[in-house]
C-alpha positions as a printed NumPy array, in Angstrom:
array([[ 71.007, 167.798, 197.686],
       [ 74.21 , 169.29 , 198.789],
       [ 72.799, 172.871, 199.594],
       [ 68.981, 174.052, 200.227],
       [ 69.296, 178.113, 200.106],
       [ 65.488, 178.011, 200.046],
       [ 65.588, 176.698, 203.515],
       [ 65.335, 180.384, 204.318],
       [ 69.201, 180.986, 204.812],
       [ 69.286, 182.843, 201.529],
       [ 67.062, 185.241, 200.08 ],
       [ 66.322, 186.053, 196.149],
       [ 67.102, 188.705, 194.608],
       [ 69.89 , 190.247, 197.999],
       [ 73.301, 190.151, 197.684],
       [ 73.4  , 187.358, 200.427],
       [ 77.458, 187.297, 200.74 ],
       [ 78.702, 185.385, 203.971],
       [ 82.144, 184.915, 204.689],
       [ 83.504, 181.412, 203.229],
       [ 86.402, 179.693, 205.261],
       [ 89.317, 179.245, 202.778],
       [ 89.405, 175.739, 203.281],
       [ 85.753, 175.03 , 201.32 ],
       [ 86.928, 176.934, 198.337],
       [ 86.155, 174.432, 195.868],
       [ 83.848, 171.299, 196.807],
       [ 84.878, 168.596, 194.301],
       [ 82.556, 165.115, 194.973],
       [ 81.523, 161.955, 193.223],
       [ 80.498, 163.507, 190.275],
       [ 83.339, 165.422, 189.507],
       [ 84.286, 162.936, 186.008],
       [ 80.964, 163.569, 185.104],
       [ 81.371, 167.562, 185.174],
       [ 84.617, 167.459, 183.773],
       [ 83.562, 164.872, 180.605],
       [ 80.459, 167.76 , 180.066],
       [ 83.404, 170.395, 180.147],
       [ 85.489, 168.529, 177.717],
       [ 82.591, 167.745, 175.42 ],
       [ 81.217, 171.631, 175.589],
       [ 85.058, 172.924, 174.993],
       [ 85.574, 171.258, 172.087],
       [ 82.454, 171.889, 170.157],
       [ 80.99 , 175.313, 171.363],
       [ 84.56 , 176.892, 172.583],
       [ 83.164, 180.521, 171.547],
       [ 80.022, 180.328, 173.569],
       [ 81.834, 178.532, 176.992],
       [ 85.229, 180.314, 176.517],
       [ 86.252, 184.237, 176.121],
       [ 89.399, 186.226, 177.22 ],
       [ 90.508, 189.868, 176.501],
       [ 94.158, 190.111, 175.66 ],
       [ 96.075, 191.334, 178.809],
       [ 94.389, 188.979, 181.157],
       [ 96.852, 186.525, 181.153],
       [ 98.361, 187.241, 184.475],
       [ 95.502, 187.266, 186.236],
       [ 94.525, 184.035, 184.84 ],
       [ 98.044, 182.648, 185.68 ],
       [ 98.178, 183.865, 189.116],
       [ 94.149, 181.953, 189.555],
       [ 95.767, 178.983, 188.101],
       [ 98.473, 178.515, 190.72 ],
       [ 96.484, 179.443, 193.331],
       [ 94.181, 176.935, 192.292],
       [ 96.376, 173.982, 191.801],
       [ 98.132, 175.102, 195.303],
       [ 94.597, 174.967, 196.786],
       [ 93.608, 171.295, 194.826],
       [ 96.804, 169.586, 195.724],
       [ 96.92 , 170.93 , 199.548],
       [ 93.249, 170.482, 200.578],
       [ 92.283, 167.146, 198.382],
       [ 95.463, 164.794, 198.148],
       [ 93.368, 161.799, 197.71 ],
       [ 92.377, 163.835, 193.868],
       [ 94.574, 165.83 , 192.544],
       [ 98.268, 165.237, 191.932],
       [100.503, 167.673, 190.66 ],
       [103.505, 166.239, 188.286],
       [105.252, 168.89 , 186.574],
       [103.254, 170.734, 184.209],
       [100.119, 168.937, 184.54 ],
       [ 97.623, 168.224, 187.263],
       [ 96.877, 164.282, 187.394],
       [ 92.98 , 163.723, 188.599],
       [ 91.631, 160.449, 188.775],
       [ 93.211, 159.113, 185.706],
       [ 92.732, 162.571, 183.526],
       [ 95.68 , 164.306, 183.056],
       [ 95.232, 168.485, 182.694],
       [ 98.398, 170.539, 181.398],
       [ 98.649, 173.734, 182.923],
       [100.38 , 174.973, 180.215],
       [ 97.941, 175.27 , 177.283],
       [ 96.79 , 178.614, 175.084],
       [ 94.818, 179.696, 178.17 ],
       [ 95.235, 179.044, 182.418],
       [ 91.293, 179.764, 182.916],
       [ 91.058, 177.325, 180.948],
       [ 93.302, 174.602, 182.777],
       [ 91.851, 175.497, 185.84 ],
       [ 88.336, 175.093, 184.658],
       [ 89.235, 171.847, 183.607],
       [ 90.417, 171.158, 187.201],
       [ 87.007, 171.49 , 188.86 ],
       [ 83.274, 171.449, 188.544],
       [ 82.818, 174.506, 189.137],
       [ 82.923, 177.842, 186.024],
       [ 85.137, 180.451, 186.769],
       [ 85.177, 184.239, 185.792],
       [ 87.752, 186.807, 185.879],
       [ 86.553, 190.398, 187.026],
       [ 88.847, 193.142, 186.825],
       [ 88.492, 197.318, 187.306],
       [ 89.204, 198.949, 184.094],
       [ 87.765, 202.689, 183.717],
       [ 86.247, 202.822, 187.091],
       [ 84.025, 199.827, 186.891],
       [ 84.308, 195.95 , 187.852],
       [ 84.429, 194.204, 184.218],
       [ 84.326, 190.266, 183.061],
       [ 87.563, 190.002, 181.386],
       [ 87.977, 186.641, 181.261],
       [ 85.785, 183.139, 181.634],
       [ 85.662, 179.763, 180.673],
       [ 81.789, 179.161, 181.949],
       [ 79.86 , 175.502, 180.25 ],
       [ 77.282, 175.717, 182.774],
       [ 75.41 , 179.134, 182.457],
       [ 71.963, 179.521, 183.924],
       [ 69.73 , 181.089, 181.738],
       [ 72.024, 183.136, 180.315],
       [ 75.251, 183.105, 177.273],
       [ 78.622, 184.805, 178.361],
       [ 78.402, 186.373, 174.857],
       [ 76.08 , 188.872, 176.251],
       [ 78.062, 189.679, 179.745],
       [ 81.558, 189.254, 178.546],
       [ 82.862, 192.36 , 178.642],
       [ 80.427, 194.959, 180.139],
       [ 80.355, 195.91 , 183.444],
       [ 78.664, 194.747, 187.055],
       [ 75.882, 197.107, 186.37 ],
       [ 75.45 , 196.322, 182.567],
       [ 75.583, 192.262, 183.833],
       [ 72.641, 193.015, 186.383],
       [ 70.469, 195.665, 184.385],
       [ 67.946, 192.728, 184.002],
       [ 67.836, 191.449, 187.336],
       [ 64.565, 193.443, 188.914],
       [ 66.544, 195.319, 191.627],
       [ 69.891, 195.465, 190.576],
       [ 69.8  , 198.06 , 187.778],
       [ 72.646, 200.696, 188.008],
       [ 71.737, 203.518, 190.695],
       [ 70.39 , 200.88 , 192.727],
       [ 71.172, 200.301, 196.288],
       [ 71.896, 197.063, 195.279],
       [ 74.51 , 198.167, 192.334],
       [ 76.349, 199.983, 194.636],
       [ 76.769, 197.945, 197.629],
       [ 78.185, 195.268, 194.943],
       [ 80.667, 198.062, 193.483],
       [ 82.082, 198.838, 197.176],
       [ 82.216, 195.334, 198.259],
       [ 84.499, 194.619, 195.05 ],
       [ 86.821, 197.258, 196.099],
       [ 86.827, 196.434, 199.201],
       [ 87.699, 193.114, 199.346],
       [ 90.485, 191.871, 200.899],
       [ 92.307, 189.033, 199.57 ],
       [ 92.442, 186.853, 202.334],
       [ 88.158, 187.224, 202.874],
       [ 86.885, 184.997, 200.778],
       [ 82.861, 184.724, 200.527],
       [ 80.019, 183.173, 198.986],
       [ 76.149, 182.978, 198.12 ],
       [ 73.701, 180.955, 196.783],
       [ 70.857, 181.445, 194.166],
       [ 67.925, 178.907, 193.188],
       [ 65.982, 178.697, 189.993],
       [ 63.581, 175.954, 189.009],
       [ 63.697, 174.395, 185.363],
       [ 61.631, 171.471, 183.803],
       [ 65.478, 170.575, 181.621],
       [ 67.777, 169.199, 183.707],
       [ 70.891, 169.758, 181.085],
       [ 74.081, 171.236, 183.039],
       [ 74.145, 173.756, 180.118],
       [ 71.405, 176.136, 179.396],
       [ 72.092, 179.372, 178.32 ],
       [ 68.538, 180.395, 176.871],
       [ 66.786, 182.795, 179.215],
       [ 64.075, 181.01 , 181.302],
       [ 62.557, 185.019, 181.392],
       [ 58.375, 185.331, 180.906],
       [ 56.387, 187.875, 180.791],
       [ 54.26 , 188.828, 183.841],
       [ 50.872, 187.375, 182.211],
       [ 51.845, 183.514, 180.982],
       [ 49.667, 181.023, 181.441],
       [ 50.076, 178.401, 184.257],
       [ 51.677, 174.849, 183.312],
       [ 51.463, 171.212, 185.04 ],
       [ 54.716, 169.743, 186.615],
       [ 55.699, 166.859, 187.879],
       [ 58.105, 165.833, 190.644],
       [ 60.331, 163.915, 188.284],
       [ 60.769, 166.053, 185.447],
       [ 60.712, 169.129, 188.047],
       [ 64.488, 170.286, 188.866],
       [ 65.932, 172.934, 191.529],
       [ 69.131, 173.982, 190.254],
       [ 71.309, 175.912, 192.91 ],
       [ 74.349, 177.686, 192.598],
       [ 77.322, 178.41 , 194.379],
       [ 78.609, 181.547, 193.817],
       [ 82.326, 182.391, 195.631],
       [ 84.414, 185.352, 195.49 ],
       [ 88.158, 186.051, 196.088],
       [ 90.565, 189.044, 195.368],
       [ 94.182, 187.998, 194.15 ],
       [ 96.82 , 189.212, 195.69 ],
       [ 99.348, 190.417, 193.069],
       [ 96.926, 191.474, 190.036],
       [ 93.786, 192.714, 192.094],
       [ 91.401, 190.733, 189.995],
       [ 88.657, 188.943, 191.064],
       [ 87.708, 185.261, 190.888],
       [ 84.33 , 184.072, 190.827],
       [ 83.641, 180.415, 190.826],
       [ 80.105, 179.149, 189.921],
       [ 79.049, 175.52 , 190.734],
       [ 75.667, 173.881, 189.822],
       [ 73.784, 171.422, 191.816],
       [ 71.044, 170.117, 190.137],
       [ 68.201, 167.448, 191.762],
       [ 64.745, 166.49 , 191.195],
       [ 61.973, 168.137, 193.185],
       [ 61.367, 164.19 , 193.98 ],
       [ 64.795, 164.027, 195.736],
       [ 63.454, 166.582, 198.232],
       [ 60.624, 164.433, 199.329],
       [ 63.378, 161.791, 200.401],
       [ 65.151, 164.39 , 202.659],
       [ 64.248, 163.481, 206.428],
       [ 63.453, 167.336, 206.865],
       [ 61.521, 168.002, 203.747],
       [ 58.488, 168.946, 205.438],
       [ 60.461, 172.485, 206.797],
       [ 62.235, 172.937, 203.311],
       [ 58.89 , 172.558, 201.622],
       [ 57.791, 174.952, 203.499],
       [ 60.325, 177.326, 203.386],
       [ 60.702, 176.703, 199.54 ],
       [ 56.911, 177.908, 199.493],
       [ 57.424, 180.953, 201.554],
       [ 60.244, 181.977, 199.226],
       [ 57.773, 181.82 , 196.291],
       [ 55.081, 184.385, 197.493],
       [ 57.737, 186.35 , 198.726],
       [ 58.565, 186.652, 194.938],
       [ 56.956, 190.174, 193.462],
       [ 55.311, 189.615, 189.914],
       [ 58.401, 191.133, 187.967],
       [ 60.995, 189.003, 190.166],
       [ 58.837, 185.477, 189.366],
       [ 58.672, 186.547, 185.433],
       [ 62.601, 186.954, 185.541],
       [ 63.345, 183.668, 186.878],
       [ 60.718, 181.881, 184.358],
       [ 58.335, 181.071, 187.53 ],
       [ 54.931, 182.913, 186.59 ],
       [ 53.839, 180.258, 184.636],
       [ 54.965, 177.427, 187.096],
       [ 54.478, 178.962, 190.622],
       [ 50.823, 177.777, 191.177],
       [ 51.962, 174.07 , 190.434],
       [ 55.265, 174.07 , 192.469],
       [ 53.583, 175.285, 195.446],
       [ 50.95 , 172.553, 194.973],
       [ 53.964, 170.188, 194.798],
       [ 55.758, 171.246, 197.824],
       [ 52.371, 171.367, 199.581],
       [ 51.82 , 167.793, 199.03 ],
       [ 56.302, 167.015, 199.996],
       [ 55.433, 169.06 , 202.908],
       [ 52.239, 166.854, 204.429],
       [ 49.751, 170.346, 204.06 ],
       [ 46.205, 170.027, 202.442],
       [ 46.498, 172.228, 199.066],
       [ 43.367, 174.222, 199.897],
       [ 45.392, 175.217, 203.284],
       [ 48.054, 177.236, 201.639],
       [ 47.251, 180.686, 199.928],
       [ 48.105, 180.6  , 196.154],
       [ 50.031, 183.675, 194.986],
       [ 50.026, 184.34 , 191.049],
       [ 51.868, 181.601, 189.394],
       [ 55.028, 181.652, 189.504],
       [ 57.828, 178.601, 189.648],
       [ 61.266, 178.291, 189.922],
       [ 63.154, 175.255, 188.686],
       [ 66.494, 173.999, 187.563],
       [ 68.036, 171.234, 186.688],
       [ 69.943, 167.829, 187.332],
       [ 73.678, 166.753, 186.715],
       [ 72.422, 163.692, 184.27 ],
       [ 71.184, 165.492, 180.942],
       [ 74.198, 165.498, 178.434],
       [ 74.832, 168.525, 176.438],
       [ 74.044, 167.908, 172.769]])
């Protein structure tokens, strides 16, 4: 597990932004092939559902692009190679001048990538080339709004607090701050892709679970403003893992923990969005037992999981 947000060093359902040091941008690692064969696969036989641009974006997707493959080449030598018009990585070879730079860079990097620009007052996705959605399809965001892209998140709903400290932050940034945050789901698929929403309603049953076919899926959410076209990138990488990898962690008793504190913290509305009402009761019982505490020693809230998934289920 690279990152563990439910350690307690990120909170569902805030904002959560920290500042990001430019230098861990993009974190490309062993299974970078693996992402990129999922990206090439997904590309080529659901381009519509991974892939969407509205005409004029172009220079903001050029200007990501070279900032991208000036980033690659700089900070990870031992990767990427740049030869012309095409990025060399590890025996792929990427041309950087195709029909679309989002979606050269994409194919770069494990990580999904957005455009946001501000078009009639409001922050809008113009452009994204995303194969690894969470519970979600860019059909339904591309296009609309910050506060259209958040009116189902319990919290976020335009007029919120919440909507508006996102809305001055994106005007505010700077383009040399770059920041991140992380969000956690739990999923019982543990396929990259998965854009059906893992939403229930606040009164489904409970269901069994098992470490192994349990996944925590984090994300990696960055954001940066461009310098010349003012648009914003955001860059999403999954990490996916078995709830059994956690028990191998030399301080999974603490994450356990903290993982089960972040669960009742959850309000009844908040554990239906992320899919966890019917799951909650038996995560908690499985962290319990990762975490060395006697089930009957830990207060059961109304069920309510959170899973996700692991980078080894192909996309079909």
């Amino acid at each position: 597990m690279n990152h563990t947000p439910f350690d307690g060093s990120s909170k569902p359902f805030t904002i959560g932004l920290t500042q990001l040091d430019p230098d861990r941008w993009i974190e490309p690692d062993e299974a970078l092939d693996f992402y990129l064969s999922e990206k090439e696969l997904l590309l080529s036989s659901r381009r519509d559902s991974v892939f969407a641009a509205e005409p004029g974006t172009e220079a903001a997707q050029q200007e990501m692009l070279w900032h991208l493959t000036e980033y690659l080449v700089r900070r990870y030598p031992h990767i990427y190679r740049r030869e012309g018009n095409r990025m060399v990585i590890a025996g792929r070879q990427v041309a950087l001048d195709g029909d679309a730079p989002i979606l050269a860079a994409g194919s770069l990097i494990q990580d999904d990538l957005a455009i946001l620009e501000l078009k009639e007052g409001a922050w809008r996705l113009t452009a994204a080339y995303v194969a690894f959605p969470s519970s979600w399809s860019l059909a339904e965001k591309f296009g609309r709004s910050m506060d259209e892209i958040h009116a189902p998140v319990p919290g976020f709903e335009a007029g919120t607090r919440n909507a508006e400290l996102i809305t001055r932050m994106f005007d505010r940034l700077s383009p040399d701050r770059f920041v991140e945050r992380f969000n956690w789901a739990v999923n019982v698929d543990g396929a990259l892709h998965l854009p059906k929403s893992k939403s229930e309603g606040i009164g489904t049953g409970a269901v069994a679970l098992t470490e192994d076919r349990t996944f925590i899926r984090v994300e990696r959410q960055t954001l940066r403003k461009l310098p010349q076209t003012g648009a914003i990138v955001f860059t999403i990488r999954i990490y996916s893992d078995p709830l059994a990898a956690l028990r191998r962690r030399s301080d999974a008793p603490a994450l356990a923990q903290s993982f089960i504190a972040q669960l009742h913290e959850l309000t009844l509305p908040q554990a239906a969005y992320k899919g966890l009402v019917s799951k909650r009761d038996a995560l908690v019982a499985a962290l319990a037992s990762i975490a060395g505490s006697a089930r009957s020693e830990i207060a059961v809230d109304p069920p309510a999981l959170y899973c996700d998934t692991k980078l080894c289920s192909r996309a079909d």
